[in-house]
C-alpha positions as CSV (number, residue, x, y, z in Angstrom):
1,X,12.1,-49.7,32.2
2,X,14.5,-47.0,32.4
3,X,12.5,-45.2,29.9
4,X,9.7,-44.9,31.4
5,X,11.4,-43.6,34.3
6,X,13.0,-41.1,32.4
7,X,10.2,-39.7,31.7
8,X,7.9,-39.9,34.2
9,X,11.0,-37.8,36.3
10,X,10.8,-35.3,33.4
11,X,6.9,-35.1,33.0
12,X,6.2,-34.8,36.8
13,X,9.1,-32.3,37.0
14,X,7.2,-29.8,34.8
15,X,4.3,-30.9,36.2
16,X,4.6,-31.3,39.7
17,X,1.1,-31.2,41.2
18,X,-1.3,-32.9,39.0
19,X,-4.6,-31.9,38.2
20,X,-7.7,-33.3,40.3
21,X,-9.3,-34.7,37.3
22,X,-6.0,-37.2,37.4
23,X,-7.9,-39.9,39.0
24,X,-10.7,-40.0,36.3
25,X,-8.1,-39.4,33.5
26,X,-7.4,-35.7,33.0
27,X,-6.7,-33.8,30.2
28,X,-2.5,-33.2,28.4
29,X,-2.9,-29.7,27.7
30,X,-1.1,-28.3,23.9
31,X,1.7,-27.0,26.0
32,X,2.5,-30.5,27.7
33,X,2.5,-32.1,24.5
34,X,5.0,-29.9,22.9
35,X,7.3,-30.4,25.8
36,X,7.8,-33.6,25.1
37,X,8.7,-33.7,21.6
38,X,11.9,-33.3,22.2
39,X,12.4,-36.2,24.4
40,X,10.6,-38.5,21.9
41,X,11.0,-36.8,18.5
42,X,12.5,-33.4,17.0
43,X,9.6,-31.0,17.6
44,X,7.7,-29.7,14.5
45,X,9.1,-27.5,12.8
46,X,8.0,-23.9,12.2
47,X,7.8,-22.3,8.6
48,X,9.8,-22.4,7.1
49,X,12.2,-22.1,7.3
50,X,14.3,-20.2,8.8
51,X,13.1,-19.6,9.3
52,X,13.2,-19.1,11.0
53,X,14.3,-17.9,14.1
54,X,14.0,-17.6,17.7
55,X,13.0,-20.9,19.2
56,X,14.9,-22.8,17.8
57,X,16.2,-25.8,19.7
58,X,18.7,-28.8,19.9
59,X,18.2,-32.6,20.4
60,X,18.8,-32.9,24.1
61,X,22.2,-35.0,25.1
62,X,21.8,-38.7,26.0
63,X,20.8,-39.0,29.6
64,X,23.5,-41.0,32.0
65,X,22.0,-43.9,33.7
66,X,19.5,-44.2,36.6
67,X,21.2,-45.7,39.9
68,X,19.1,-48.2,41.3
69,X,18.8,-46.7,44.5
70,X,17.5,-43.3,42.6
71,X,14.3,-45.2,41.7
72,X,12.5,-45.2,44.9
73,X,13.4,-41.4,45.5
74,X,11.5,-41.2,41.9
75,X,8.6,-42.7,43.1
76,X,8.3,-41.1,46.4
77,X,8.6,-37.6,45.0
78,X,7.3,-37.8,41.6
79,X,3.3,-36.2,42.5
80,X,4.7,-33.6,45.8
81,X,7.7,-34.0,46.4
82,X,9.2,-36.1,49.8
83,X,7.3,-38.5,51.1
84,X,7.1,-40.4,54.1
85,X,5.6,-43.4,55.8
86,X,1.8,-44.2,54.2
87,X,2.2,-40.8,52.4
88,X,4.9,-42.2,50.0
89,X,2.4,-45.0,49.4
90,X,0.1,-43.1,47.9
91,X,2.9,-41.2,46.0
92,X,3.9,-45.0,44.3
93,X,0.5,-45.2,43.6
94,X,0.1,-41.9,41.3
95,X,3.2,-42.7,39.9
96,X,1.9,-45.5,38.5
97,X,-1.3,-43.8,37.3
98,X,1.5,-40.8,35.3
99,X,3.6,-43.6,34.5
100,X,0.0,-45.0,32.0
101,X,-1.0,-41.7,31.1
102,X,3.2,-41.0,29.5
103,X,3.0,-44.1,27.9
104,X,-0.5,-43.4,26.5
105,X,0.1,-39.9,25.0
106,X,3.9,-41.0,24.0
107,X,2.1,-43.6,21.8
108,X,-0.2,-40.7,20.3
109,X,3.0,-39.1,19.5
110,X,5.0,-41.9,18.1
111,X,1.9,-42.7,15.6
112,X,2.0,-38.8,13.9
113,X,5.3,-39.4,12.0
114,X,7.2,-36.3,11.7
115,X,7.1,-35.1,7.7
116,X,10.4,-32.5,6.9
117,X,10.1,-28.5,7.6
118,X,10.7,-26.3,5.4
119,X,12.7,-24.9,7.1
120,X,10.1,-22.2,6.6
121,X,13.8,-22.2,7.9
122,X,16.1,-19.9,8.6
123,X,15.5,-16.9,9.3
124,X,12.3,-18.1,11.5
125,X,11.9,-16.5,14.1
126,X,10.4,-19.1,16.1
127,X,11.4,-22.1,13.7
128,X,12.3,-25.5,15.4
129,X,14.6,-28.6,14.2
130,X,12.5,-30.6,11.3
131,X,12.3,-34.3,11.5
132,X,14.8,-36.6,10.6
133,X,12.5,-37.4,7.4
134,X,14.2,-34.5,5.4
135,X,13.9,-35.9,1.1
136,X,17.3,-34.9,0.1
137,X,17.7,-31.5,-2.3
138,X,16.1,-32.1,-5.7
139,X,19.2,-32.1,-8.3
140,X,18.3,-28.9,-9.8
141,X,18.8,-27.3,-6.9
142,X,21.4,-29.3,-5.1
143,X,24.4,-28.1,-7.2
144,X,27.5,-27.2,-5.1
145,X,28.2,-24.0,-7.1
146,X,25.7,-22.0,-8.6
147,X,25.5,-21.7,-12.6
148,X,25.3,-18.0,-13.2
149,X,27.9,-15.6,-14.1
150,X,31.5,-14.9,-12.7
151,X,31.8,-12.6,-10.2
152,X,30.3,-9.2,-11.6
153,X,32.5,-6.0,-11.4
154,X,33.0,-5.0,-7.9
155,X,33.2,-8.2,-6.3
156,X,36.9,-8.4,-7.0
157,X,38.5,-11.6,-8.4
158,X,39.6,-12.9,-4.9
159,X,36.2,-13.0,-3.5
160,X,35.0,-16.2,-2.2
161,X,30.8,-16.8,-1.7
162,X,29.4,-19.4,0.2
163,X,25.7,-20.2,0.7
164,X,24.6,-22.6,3.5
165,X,20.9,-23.5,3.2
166,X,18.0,-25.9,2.0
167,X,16.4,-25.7,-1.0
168,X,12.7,-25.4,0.1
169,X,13.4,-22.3,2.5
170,X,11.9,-18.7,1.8
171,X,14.3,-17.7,4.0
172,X,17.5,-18.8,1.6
173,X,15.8,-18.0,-1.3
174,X,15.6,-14.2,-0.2
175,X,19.4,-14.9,-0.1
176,X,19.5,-16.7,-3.5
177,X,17.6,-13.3,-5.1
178,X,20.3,-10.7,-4.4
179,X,22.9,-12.5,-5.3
180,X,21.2,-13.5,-8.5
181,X,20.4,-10.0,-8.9
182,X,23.9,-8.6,-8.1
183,X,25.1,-11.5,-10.9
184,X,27.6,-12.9,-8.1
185,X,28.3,-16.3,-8.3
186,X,28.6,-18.4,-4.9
187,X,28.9,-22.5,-4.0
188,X,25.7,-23.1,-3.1
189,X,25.7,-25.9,0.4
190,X,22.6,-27.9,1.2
191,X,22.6,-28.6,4.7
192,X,20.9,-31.6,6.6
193,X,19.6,-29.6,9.8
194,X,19.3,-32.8,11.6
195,X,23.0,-33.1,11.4
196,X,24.2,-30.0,11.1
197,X,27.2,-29.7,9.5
198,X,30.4,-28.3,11.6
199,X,31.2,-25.3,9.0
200,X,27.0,-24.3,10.0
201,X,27.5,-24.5,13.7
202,X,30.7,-22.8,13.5
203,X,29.7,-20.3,11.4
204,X,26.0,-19.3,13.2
205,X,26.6,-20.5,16.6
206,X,23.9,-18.7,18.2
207,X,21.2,-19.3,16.3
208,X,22.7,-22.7,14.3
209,X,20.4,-21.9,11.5
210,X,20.3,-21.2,7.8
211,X,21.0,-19.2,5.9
212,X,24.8,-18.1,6.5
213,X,26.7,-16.5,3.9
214,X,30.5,-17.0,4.2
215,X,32.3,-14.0,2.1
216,X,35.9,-14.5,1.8
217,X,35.5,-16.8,6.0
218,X,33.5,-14.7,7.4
219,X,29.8,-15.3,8.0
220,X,26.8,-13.5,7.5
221,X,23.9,-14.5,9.2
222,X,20.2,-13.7,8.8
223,X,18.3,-13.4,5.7
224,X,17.5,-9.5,5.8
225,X,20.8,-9.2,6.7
226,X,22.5,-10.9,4.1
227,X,20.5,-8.9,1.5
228,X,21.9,-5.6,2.6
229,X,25.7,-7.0,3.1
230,X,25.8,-8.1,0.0
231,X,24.4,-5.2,-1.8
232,X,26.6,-2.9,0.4
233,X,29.5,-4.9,0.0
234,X,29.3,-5.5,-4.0
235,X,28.0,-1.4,-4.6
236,X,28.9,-2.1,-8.6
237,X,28.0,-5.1,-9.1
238,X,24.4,-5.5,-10.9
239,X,21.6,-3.4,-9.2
240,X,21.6,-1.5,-6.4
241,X,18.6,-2.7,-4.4
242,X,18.6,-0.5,-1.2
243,X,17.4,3.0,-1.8
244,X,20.1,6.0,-2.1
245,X,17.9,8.4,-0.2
246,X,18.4,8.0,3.6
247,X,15.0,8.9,3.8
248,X,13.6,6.6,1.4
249,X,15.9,3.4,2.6
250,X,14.2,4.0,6.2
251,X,10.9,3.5,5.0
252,X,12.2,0.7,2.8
253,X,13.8,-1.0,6.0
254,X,10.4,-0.3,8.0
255,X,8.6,-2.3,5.7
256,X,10.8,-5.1,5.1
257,X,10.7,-5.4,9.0
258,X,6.6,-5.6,8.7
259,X,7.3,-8.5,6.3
260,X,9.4,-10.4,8.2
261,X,7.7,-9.3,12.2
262,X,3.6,-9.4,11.0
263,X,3.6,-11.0,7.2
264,X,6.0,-14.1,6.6
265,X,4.3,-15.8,10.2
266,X,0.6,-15.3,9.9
267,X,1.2,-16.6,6.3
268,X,2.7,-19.8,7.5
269,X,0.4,-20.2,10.5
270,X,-2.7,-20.1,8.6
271,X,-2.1,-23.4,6.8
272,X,0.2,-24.8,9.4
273,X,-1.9,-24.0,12.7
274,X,-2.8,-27.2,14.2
275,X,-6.5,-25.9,14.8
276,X,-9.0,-24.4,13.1
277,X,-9.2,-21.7,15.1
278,X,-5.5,-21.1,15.1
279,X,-5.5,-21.4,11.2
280,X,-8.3,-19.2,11.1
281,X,-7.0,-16.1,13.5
282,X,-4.1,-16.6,11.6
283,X,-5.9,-15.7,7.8
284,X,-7.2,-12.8,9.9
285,X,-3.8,-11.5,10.8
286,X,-2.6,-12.3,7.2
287,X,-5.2,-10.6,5.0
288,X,-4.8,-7.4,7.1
289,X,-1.0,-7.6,6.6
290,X,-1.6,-8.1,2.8
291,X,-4.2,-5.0,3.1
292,X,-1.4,-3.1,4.6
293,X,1.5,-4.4,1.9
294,X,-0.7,-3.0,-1.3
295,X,-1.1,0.0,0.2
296,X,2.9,0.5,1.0
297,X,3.4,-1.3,-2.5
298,X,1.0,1.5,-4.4
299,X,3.0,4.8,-2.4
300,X,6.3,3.2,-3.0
301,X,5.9,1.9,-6.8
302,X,4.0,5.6,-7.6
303,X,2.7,3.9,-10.3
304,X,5.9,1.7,-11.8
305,X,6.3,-2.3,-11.7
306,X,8.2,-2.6,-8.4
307,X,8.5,-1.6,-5.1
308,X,12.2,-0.2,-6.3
309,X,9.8,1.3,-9.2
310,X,11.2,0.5,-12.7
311,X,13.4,-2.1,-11.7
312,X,13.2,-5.0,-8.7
313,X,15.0,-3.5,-5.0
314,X,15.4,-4.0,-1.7
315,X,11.5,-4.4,-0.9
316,X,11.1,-6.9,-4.3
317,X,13.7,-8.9,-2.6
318,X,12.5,-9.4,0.5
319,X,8.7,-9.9,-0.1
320,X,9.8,-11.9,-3.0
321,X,10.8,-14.4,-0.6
322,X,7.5,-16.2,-0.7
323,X,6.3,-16.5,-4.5
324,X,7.9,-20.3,-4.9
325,X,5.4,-21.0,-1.8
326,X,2.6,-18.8,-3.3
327,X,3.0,-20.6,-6.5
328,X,2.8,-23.8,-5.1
329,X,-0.4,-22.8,-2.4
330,X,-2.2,-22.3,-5.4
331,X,-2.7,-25.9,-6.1
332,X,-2.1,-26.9,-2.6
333,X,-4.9,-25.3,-1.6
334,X,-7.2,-23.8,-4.6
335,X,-6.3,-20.0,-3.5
336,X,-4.0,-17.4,-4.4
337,X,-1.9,-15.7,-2.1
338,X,-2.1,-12.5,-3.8
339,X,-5.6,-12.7,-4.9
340,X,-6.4,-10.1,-8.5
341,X,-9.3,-9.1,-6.3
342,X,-8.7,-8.4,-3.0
343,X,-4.8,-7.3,-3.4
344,X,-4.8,-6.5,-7.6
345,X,-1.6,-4.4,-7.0
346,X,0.6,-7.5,-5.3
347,X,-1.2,-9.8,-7.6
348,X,0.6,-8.2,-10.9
349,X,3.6,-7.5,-8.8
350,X,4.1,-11.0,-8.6
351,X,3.3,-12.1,-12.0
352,X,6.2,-9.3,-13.3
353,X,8.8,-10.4,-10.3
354,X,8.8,-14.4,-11.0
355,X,9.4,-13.4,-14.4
356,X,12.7,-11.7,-13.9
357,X,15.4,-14.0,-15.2
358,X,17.4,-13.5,-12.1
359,X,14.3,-15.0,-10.1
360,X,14.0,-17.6,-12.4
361,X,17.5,-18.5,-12.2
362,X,17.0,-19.5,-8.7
363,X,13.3,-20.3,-8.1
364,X,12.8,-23.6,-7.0
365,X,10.9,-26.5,-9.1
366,X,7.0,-25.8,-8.3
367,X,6.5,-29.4,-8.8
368,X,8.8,-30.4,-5.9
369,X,7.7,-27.3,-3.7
370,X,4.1,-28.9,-4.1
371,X,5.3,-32.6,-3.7
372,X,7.5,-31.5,-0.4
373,X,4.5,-29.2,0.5
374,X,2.1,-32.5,0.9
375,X,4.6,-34.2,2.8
376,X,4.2,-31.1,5.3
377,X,0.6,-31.2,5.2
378,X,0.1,-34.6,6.3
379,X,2.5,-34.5,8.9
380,X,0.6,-31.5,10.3
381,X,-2.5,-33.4,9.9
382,X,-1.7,-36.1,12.1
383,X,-0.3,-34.2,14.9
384,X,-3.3,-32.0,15.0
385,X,-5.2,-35.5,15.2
386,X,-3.0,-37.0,17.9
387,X,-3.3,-33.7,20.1
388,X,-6.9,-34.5,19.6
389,X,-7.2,-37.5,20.8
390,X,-4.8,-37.0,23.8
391,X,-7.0,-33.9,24.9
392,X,-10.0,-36.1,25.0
393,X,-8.0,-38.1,27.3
């Protein structure tokens, strides 16, 4: 019983004058919906990963009991507010008629399982906690300490790299290229972002996502970010990913900023949106960015293999982010990211950059990104189904 009074306090508080349809059953709008998953469930979580970033939230803390004596005052103000004489009859009776409709749409919600994020992560900007359903790292990618070379020159002996992440993010894979590329070696820590290790929420309290890089205790957080510590911070070790040319680095940083800002989320909307027409607006916004990114790829190449031109930089590493996922879309769902026709230039970028042997190094298993990647699909499916139904309410 307490429940249900729980949340009837917390829906009619957000709520607080209900709709005249109510009487004839009225409609929970998308925005209702999401309100409540996390007093029910973790809400869904965002691509991945990281990614994302800015929305992320916490499980709300356990709620202290309901005096007895609060119930009535419940009642009486859950429609309007204070009632009195006849006027907090009628407020008991629309109490009763929310109290169906949250048990109604709280079964609709209960029935769409929650299947793991990917964290489409991290560095998300708008990325929120995945379900508690989370398959644990596959073993090839769940080793403590990664298997490539010492420490290159420049990195010093005493320097001590520490990855926090989960496999299946974009967001920590950017991470996992540059310091594949600078040939740094680094223990590598799968985290459970359902419970969040201490060293994590230490180490990123603001944000309380992945990926953090820990160098010698102190962390690093943000994808982008990490990619220009560490190639600032370890200047002789491998390549040299940012450009030397103040000039040139701008315009490196301005479009690394476009693939993170207009790029990395209408990519993970358009087969994540929970309608059609979200999904759809969301190709839109994506095919235009890709438009845009072959352009910037055929100035900033002038004709060579990469972004960095003869060799993989700062721009490789950062749109590079999403070639596991692009790899794995392909059978997902029949198309190619970079398609040979539309985007010709990114489409043989690609091809060259997963190549590399320091992307290969770290690349995850397509097999599991595609296994993990209909786990996600399905859970979408069925939350787009049970807002459905609960709109036709």
């Amino acid at each position: 019983m307490y429940v249900w009074i729980r949340l009837l306090n917390i829906f009619t508080s957000c709520c607080p004058d209900p709709p005249p349809a109510a009487a004839t059953g009225s409609t929970l709008g998308r925005h209702q919906i999401h309100s409540w998953l996390p007093l029910t469930l973790p809400p869904p979580p965002n691509l991945l990963w990281e990614g994302g970033e800015k929305g992320q939230r916490e499980p709300p803390p356990p709620d202290p009991p309901v005096a007895a004596a609060d119930v009535a005052t419940t009642a009486g103000s859950a429609v309007g507010g204070k009632r009195e004489g006849t006027e907090g009859a009628a407020a008991a009776g629309s109490a009763r008629s929310l109290h169906h409709r949250c048990r109604i749409h709280l079964r609709l919600l209960i029935t769409a399982p929650l299947a793991p994020d990917l964290p489409c992560e991290g560095d998300e900007r708008e990325r929120r906690e995945p379900p508690p359903l989370d398959p644990p790292a596959p073993a090839t990618t769940a080793a403590s300490t990664s298997a490539r070379s010492p420490m290159a020159a420049g990195g010093g002996g005493g320097d001590e790299l520490k990855l926090l992440g989960l496999w299946a993010s974009p967001y920590v894979l950017r991470a996992k290229f540059v310091l594949s590329f600078k040939g740094l070696s680094y223990e590598n820590v799968e985290e459970d972002l359902h419970n969040k290790s201490e060293l994590l929420l230490s180490s990123n309290p603001v944000h309380k996502k992945v990926p953090v890089l820990i160098h010698n205790g102190k962390p690093i957080c943000e994808s982008q970010i990490i990619v220009e510590y560490v190639d600032e911070a370890f200047p002789d070790a491998g390549v040299s990913l940012l450009p030397s040319d103040p000039y040139d680095r701008a315009v490196a940083r301005f479009w690394a900023a476009y693939i993170n800002d207009k790029f990395m989320p209408a990519w993970q909307k358009a087969s994540l949106g929970l309608t059609e027409e979200e999904k759809a607006e969301a190709v839109k916004q994506m095919l235009a960015a890709i438009e845009n990114l072959e352009t910037a790829f055929k100035e900033l190449s002038k004709g060579k293999p990469f972004f960095g031109e003869d060799t993989a930089g700062y721009l490789d590493v950062t749109l590079g982010a999403v070639v596991g996922w692009a790899r794995a879309g392909e059978v997902l769902f029949g198309r190619k990211l970079f398609d040979a026709t539309r985007s010709p230039l990114l489409a043989a970028w690609m091809e060259r950059f997963v190549a590399l042997d320091a992307v290969k190094a770290v690349l995850p298993d397509n097999a599991e990104l595609i296994e993990y990647g209909k786990m996600r699909m399905a859970h979408y499916a069925k939350l787009a189904a049970a807002l459905a139904a609960a709109n036709k309410k």
